[in-house]
N, C-alpha and C positions, 0 to 999 in steps of 0.2 A: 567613551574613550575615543581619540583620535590619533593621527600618525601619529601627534608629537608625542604619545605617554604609551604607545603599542610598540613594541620590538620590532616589528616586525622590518621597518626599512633596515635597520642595522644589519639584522639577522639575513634576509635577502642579497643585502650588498654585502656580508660576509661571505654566502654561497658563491656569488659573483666573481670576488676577486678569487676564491679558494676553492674551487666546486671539491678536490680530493680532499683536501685537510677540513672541510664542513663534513662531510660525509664520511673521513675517517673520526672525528671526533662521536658523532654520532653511533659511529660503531663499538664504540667503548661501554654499552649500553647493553650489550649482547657477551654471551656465553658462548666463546670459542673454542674449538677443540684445539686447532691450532690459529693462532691471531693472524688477520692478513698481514702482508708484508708490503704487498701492491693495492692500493687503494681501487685501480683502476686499471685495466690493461686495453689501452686506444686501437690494437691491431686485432684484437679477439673477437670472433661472434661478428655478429651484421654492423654493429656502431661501437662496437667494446663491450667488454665485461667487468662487473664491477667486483672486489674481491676477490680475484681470480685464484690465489695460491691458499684462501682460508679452508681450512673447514667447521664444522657444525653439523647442529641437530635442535631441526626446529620445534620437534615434539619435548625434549630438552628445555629448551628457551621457554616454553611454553605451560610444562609441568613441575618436569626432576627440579629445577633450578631455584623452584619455588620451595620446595615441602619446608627447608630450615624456618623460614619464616612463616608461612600461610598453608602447613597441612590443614589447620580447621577451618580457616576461611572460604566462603560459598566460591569454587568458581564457576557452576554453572547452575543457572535459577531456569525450569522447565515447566510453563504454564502454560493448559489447553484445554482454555475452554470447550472446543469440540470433545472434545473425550469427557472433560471434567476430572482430569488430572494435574496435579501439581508434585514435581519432585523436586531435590536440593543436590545437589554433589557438591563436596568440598573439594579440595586439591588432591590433598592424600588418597580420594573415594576416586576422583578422576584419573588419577595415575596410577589405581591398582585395575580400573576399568579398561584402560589402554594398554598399560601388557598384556593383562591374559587378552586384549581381542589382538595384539601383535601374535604374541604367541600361537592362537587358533590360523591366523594370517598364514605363518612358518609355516604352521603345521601340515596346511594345506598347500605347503610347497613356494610358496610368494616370496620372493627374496626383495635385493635390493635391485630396479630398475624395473622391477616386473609392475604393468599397469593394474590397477584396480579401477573397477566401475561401481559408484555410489549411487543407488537409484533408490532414493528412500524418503520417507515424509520428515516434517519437522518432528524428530522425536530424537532423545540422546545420546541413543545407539548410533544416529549416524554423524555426531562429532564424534563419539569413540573412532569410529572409523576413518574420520578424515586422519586424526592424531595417531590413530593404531600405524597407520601408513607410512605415516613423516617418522613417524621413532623407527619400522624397520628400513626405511629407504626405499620403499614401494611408492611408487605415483600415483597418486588416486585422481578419478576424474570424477568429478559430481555430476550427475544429470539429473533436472529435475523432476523430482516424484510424479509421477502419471502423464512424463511427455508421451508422444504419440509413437508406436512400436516403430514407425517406420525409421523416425529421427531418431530412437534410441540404437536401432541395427547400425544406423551409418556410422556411427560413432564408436560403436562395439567393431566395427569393419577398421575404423580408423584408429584408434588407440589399441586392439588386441589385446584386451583383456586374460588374467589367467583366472580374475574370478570376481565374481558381482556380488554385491552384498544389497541385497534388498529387502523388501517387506512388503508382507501379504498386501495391508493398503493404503490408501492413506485417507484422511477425515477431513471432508468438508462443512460448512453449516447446510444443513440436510440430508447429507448424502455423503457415501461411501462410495474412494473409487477403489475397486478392485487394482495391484498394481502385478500380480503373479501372470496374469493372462497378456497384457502389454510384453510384458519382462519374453514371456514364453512365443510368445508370434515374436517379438524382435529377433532373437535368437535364432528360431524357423528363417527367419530373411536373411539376416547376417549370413556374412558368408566365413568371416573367425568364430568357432565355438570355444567359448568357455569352459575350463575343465571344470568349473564346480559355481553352484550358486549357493550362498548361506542365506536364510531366509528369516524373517523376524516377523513370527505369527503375531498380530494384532487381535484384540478379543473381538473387535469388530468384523473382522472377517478370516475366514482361514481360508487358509489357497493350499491348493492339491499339488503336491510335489513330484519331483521325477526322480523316478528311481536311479541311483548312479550320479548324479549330477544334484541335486537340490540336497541340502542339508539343513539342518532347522538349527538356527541362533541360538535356542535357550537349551537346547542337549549339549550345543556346544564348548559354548560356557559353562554349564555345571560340570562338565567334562571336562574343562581347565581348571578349574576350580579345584576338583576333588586331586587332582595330580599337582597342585600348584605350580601352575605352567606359569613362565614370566618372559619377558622378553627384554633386551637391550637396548639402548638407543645405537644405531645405525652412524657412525663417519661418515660424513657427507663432504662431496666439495663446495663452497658459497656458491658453483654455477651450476651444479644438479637441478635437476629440474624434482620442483617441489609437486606442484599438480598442473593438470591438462584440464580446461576451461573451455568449452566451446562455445562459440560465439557463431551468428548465424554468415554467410558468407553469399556475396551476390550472385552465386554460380548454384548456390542452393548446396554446395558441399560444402559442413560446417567447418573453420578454423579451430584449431584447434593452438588456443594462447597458452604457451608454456610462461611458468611461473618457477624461478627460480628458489633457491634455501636463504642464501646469506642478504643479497640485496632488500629481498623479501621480510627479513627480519630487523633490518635497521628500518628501512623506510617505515614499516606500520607500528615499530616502536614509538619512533619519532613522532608522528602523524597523532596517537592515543597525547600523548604529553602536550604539544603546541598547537595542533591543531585543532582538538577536542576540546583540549583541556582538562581532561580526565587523569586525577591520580591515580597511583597503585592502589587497590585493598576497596575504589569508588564502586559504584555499582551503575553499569551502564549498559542501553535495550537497543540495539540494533532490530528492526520491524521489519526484516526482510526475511527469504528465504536460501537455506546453504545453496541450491542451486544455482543462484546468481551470485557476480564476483563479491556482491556488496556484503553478501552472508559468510562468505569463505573471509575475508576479509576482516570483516567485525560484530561478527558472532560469535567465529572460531577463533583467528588466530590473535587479531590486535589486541583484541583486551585481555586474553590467557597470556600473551609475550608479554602484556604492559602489568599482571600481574593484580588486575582489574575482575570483578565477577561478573559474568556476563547472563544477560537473559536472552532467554529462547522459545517465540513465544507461536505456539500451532492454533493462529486463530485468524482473525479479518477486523479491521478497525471498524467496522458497525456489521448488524447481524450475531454477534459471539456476546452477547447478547444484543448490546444498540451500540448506539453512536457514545457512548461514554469509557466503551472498552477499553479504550489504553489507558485514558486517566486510573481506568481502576489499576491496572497489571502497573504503570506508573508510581501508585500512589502505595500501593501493597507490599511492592517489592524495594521501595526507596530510591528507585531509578535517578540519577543528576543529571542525565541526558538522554535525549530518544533519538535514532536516526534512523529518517523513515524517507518512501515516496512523495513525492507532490501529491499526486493521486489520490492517498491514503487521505489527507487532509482535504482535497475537496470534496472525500466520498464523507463525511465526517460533517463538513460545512453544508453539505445539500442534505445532510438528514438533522442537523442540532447546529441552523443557523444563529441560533442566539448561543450557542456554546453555554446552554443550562446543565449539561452533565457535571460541568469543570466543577462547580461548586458544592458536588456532594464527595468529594474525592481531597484529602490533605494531598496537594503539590508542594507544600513548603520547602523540600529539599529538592524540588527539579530543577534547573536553573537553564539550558540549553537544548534547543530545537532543533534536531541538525536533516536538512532535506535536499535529496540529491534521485535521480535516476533519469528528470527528465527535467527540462527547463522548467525551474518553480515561479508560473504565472504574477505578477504585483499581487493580483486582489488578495489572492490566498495568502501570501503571505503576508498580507495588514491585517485579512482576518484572525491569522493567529496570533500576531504578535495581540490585537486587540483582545481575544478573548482567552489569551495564558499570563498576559503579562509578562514574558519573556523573550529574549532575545530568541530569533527566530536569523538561521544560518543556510542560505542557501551555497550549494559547492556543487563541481562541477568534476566527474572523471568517466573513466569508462573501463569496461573490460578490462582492456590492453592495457591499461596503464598501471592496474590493481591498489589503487588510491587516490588521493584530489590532485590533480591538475591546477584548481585555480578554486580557492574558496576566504573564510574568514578567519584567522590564525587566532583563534581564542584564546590558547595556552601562553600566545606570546602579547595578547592585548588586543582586545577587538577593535577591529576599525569602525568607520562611520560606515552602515549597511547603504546601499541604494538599492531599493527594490527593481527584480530585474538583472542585475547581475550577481556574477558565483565570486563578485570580487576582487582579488589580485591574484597574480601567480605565486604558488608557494616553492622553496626553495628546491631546485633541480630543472624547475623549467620556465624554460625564457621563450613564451609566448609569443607569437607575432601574427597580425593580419597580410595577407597577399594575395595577389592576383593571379590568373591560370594561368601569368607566364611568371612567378614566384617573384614579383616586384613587390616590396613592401606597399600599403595604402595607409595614408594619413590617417591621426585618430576621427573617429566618428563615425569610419567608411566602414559600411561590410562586406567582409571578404570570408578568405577560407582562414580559418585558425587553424595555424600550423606550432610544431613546438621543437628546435634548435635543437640537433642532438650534439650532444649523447641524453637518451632518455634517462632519469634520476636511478635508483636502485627502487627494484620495486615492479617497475615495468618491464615488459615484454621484451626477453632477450631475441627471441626468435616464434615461428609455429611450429607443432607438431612433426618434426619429421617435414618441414616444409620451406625450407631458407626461402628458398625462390619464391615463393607467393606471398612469404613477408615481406620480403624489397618491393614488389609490385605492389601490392598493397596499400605498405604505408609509408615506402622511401623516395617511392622514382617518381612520383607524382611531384614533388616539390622539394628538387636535392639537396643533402642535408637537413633536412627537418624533417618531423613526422609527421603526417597527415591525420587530424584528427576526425576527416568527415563532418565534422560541425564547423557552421558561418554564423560570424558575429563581428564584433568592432571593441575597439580599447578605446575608451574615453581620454582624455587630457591630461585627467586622474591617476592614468596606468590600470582601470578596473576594467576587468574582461568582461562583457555582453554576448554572453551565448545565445544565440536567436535561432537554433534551428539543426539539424543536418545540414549538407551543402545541397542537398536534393529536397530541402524546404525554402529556398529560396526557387519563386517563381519568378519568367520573364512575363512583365504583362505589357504587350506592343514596343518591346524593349527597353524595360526599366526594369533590375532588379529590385524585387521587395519579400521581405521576410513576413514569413508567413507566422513565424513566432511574434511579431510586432505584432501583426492583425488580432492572433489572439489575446494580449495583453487589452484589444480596445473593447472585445466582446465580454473577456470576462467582466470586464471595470462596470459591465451591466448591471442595475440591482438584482435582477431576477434571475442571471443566470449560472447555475454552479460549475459547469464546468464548459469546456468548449474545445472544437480542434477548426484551423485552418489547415486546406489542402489547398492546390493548384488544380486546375482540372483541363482538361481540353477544350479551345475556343479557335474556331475557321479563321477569325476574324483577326484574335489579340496573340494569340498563340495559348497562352493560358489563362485562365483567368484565376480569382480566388471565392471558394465556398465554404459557407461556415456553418456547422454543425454543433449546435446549441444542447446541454440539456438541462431544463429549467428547476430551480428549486423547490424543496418540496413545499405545498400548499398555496404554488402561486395557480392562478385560475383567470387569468387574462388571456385574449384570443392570442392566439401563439402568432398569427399574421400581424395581429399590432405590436405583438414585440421584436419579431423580425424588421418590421419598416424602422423601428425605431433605432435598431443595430444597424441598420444599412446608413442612417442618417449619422447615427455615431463614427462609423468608420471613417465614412465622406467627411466628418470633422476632422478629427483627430490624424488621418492620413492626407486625404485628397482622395481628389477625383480620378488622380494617378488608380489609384489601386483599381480603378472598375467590378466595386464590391456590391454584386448587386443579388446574391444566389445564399439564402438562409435554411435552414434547414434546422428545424425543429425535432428531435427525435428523443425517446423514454432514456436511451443510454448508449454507450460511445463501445465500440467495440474495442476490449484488451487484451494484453497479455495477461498472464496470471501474476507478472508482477506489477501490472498498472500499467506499462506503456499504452497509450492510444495506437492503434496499426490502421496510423494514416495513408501510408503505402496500400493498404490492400483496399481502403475504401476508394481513393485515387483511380486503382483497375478497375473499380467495379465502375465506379462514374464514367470514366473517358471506355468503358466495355474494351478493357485488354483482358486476356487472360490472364488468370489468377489461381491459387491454391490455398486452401485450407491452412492460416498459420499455426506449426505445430503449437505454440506457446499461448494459442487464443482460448481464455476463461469460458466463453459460452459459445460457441458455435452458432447458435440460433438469433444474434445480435445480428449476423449481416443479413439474415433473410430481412430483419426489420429495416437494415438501410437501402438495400435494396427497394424494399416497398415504395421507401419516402422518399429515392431518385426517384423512381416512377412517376410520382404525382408533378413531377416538372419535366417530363421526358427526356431524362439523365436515367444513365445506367442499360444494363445487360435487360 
């Protein structure tokens, strides 16, 4: 399909000339308590607020609103291979699971405004939870399962919790992390105590409770249960803040991105239907976890508001058992669409390069690929499109924004992909490249990607209890528009080329170059599955760029002959401009536990700045190994 037979210019230029009546009409889609009157209010909040006089109830939207039509219909499919469980919840099963855990909520005093802390693994108890929250008007914040106590306290410090709902542990392939013992030293540091923690024994491990303050999940519940306790959905106003998100913040004290009700509910309505392309009643696997915006998003709420059954799934895309894992959970559960990391898929391509699992697995009903969290590299995405046969959808958002910024509008006609970019902007924001004195730059150039306000419904009305460090943040840097921290360039086309954060573009003797370009020339290596560009420190050039390789599985060439041969590549494909002459061959790329690469921290360890432990890193024991392999070039601490 191309522009001419895709909606989407219409649809775009209808937002354009109309941004309120697009977005009121959009609102017609939603279950109001009372219907806005004001689409929009220009003087409200940091840039405006959007349905300022409505109210609602996004546990409502999400469940009650359903049962006429789809009490028996699945809406939540729970599969984990770590444990070797699988469960089903229809609607009607999931809206009797969410009163009584509101009800238990009350009981223990949590009204409406009162914060709640979600520190739980992938298991169904903790979407009852997020849902239990939104029906009584409680804020819930997610953090995720086994961060580190210290970053769990600052958060418990900054949102005031009146009570934490967690679980004994959570299950990795191999290994059990205990989360009771984290939860308990947070607590000891924090300096807000929580009046009460609910706990959800796992059979895998039981954690030791405090007397007065810890209560156990499943007493509690039976003990709702036998009283049949239920709870009401909560009047909300559309600008209530739905949940508290934190994000990491350059000062090391986290942000905390408030998420509002109403705005919140149009946009990820909208977004399931045009953007996904996903109907009501389809079945759709979001591969992420609730603790990131991307599982809060569309795990939970998009596809229960869009009326859609979602999967939920406590595993790892190879290892649960191999690299054929999601075709199975895909192919078992009837999934139409996956939306997963980049990552996921290179970890997947370096273990099952020839993609031989696809072909024991029926995909016949999959039809869409949908990959966001970090810039999705070309290679990877020709190798998938190569070995699913399907359209393969790279998009672009963040946190803050709580949906896509700039992606492929499938609902309304897919456009022509170019690998490389997240595509065009979708309606509510009007994208633009500029310079550090907020000058527009010509299509091609890379600049900082900014986005026009007012931001869409959906995004970040404010932080936590924090006006002022949102303006700083992400207004006063480039007036009038939001600062999205990522640099990139719009082609001629109009399609946005995200290449980076603005702290991946390096200066090398005074030229900017994207360090996300460099990687796009290492992956396009045969041999190599994944790869990260950093900047490093040079006397000489000011920075230069080194690249950090990790090879796929069963190649057995001197790792020195394939470095020269990427240094040659680059010097093609770029020039001599880039002064790429620093390779680095290493077993695996240090991550977050949701995949990001933490380019940043290998960068301190190379140019020997001080550094810390990121609370969000998978294995710890990854940077002792990059550490080693600066060394053998005399780079690093």
């Amino acid at each position: 399909m191309d522009a001419r037979t895709s909606r989407y210019p219409e649809t775009y230029a209808r937002w354009q000339r109309d941004p309120q009546g697009f977005w009121g009409e959009a609102a017609q889609a939603i279950d109001w308590i009372e219907k806005p009157k004001a689409v929009f209010d220009p003087k409200a909040g940091l840039y405006g607020r959007w349905f300022p006089d409505a109210v609602c109830n996004t546990c409502w939207n999400a469940l009650d609103r359903h049962i006429p039509k789809r009490n028996d219909q699945l809406a939540l499919i729970y599969d984990s291979p770590v444990t070797g469980t699988k469960k089903t919840f229809t609607y009607g099963r999931m809206l009797s699971e969410v009163q009584l855990l509101g009800a238990i909520l009350k009981n223990f005093g949590v009204g409406k405004g009162d914060r709640v802390i979600i520190y739980m693994p992938m298991v169904p108890e903790a979407v009852f939870a997020m849902l239990a929250c939104a029906r009584i008007g409680a804020i819930h914040s997610v953090v995720f399962g086994g961060f580190a106590a210290k970053e769990l306290a600052t958060r418990i410090d900054d949102a005031k919790p009146k009570i934490i709902l967690s679980a004994s542990c959570g299950v990795e392939p191999g290994r059990v992390v205990a989360y009771k013992p984290l939860l308990d030293d947070a607590i000891t540091l924090a300096k807000h105590k929580p009046q009460t923690c609910l706990i959800l024994q796992r059979p895998q491990c039981e954690a030791a409770m405090v007397a007065g303050r810890d209560h156990d999940w499943k007493a509690a519940w039976e003990h709702a249960v036998n009283y049949a306790w239920t709870s009401a959905c909560e009047p909300m106003l559309a600008t209530d803040p739905l949940y508290i998100l934190y994000t990491s913040g350059t000062t090391g004290i986290p942000k905390g991105v408030v998420r509002d009700n109403g705005g919140h509910l149009v946009a990820l309505d909208w977004s399931m239907q045009y953007l996904y392309g996903i109907d009501p009643g389809e079945r759709w696997w979001c591969a992420s976890d609730i603790g990131w915006v991307v599982g809060h998003s569309y795990i939970v709420y998009g596809p229960l508001i869009h009326g859609c059954t979602s999967i939920m799934y406590e595993g790892k895309p190879i290892g649960t058992p191999d690299a054929g894992a999601f075709w199975r959970v895909i192919a078992e559960h009837r999934a139409v669409a996956l939306f997963t990391a980049p990552t996921a898929f290179r970890a997947i391509k370096k273990e099952d390069p020839d993609g031989s699992h696809i072909g024991k697995h029926d995909l016949s009903q999959f039809r869409t690929l949908f990959l966001a969290g970090e810039r999705a590299d070309p290679p990877t995405v020709e190798w998938a499109e190569k070995v699913l046969k399907k359209p393969v959808i790279d998009h672009w958002w963040q946190t803050e924004t709580g949906w896509c910024i700039c992606g492929n509008p499938v609902g309304l006609g897919t456009l022509p992909v170019k690998h490389g970019s997240a595509t065009v902007p979708m309606p509510g924001y009007d994208i633009q490249v500029v310079d550090e004195a907020s000058k527009p730059l010509p299509p091609g150039t890379v600049g900082s990607l900014v986005a026009k306000l007012p931001l869409p419904p959906g995004a970040l009305p404010t932080l936590w209890q924090q006006d002022e460090r949102c303006k700083e943040s992400y207004f006063a840097e480039f007036p009038g528009y939001y600062k999205t921290a990522d640099a990139g360039y719009i082609d001629d086309d109009g399609y946005v080329w995200v290449m980076g954060r603005t702290d991946d573009i390096i200066n090398v003797a005074g030229h900017r170059l994207s360090t996300g370009g460099m990687e796009e020339v290492l992956a396009s290596h045969e041999d190599v599955a994944e790869c990260a560009v950093l900047g490093i420190a040079d006397d000489l050039k000011g920075e230069v760029p080194a690249g950090f390789i990790v090879l796929k599985a069963g190649v057995n060439r001197p790792h020195a002959e394939i470095e020269r041969e990427i240094v040659a590549l680059v010097r093609d494909k770029i020039g001599p401009v880039a002064a790429f002459k620093l390779v680095f061959t290493v077993a695996r790329l240090p991550k977050t536990r949701s995949g990001k690469i933490l380019r940043g921290t290998i960068k301190k360890i190379a140019d020997k700045q001080p550094w810390t432990m990121p609370a969000t890193i998978e294995d710890p024991k990854v940077l002792d190994e990059i550490k080693d392999t600066l060394k053998t070039k005399g780079l690093g601490a």
